[in-house]
Each structure stands twice: as structure tokens, then as C-alpha cells.
N, C-alpha and C positions, 0 to 999 in steps of 0.2 A: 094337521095343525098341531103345533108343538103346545104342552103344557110346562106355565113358569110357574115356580114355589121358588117360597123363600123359607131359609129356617135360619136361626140366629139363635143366638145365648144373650142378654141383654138383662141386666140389673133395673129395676123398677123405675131409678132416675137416670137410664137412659147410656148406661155406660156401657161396653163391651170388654174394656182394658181398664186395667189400675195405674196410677199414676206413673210420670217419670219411664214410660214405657221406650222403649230402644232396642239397639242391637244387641245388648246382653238378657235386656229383660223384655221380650215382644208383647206381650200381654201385662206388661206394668207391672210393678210393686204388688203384691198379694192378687195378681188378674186372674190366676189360673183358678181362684176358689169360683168364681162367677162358672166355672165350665167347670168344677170335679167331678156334679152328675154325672157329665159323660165319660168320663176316663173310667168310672167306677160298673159301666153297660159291659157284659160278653160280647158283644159286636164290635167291643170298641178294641182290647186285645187281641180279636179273631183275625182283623184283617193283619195282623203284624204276625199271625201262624200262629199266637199263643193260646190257651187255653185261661181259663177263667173269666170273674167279673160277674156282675149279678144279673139274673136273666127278667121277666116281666113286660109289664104295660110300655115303660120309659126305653127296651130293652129294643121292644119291635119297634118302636118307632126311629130309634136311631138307626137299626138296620134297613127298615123301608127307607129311611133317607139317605142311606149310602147308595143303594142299589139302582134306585129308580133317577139319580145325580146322572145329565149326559154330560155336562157340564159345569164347575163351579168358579162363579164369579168371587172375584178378591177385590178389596177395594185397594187404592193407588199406598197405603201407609203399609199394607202388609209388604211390600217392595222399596221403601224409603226404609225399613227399618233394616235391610237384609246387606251386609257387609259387601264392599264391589269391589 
């Protein structure tokens, strides 16, 4: 039997993205500060072959959550937003 997790980045009233979000700006107006934690993880440059980024508590769990992913679910807007 298969195990589901969900992980998410989610601002306290429920937002994911900043406003006026679209094809130039996916993540809204000021959206990327809600996710800088992660940009700022070693696991998160690693898989791009890079080196750096801060290691830690916040550091393993973003790597467990890369690794242990067999699959990840999008919702239908992250494809409404993408140029065709």
C-alpha cells in the first residue's frame, strides 16, 4: 500500500501566491517571499548540481521531501498560467 503526504508553503490566511499572479509573474506580486525559506535550504541548489545554501533542521526536511516524492500532484492553475 502506497503512502500520501502532502507538503505546501501556505501563508497563515491561506494564500499560496501574491496577487495579480500570471504568466509573467506565476507566484503573484511579492509570492516568492511566502517560499524564500526554501530557495535559501542546500538541497534546494543541490539538485541544480550547485553547491551552497544553509544546512539544518528545515535543510532535512526539504531533502526527505524531495526523495521520498514518487510523484507530484499540480493543481489545474499551475497550467492556466504557462504560455501555449
Amino acid at each position: 500500500m502506497s503512502v500520501v503526504f502532502s507538503d505546501m508553503s501556505m501563508s497563515l490566511d491561506g494564500f499560496i501566491a501574491g496577487p495579480n499572479d500570471g504568466i509573467e509573474l506565476p507566484l503573484g506580486a511579492g509570492g516568492e517571499r511566502l517560499h524564500q525559506w526554501v530557495y535559501e535550504l542546500a538541497s534546494q541548489p543541490e539538485r541544480q548540481g550547485v553547491a551552497g545554501g544553509t544546512t539544518g533542521a528545515d535543510d532535512e526536511i526539504g531533502e526527505d521531501s524531495i526523495w521520498r516524492a514518487g510523484a507530484i500532484l499540480m493543481g489545474r492553475r499551475m497550467f492556466e498560467s504557462r504560455p501555449t
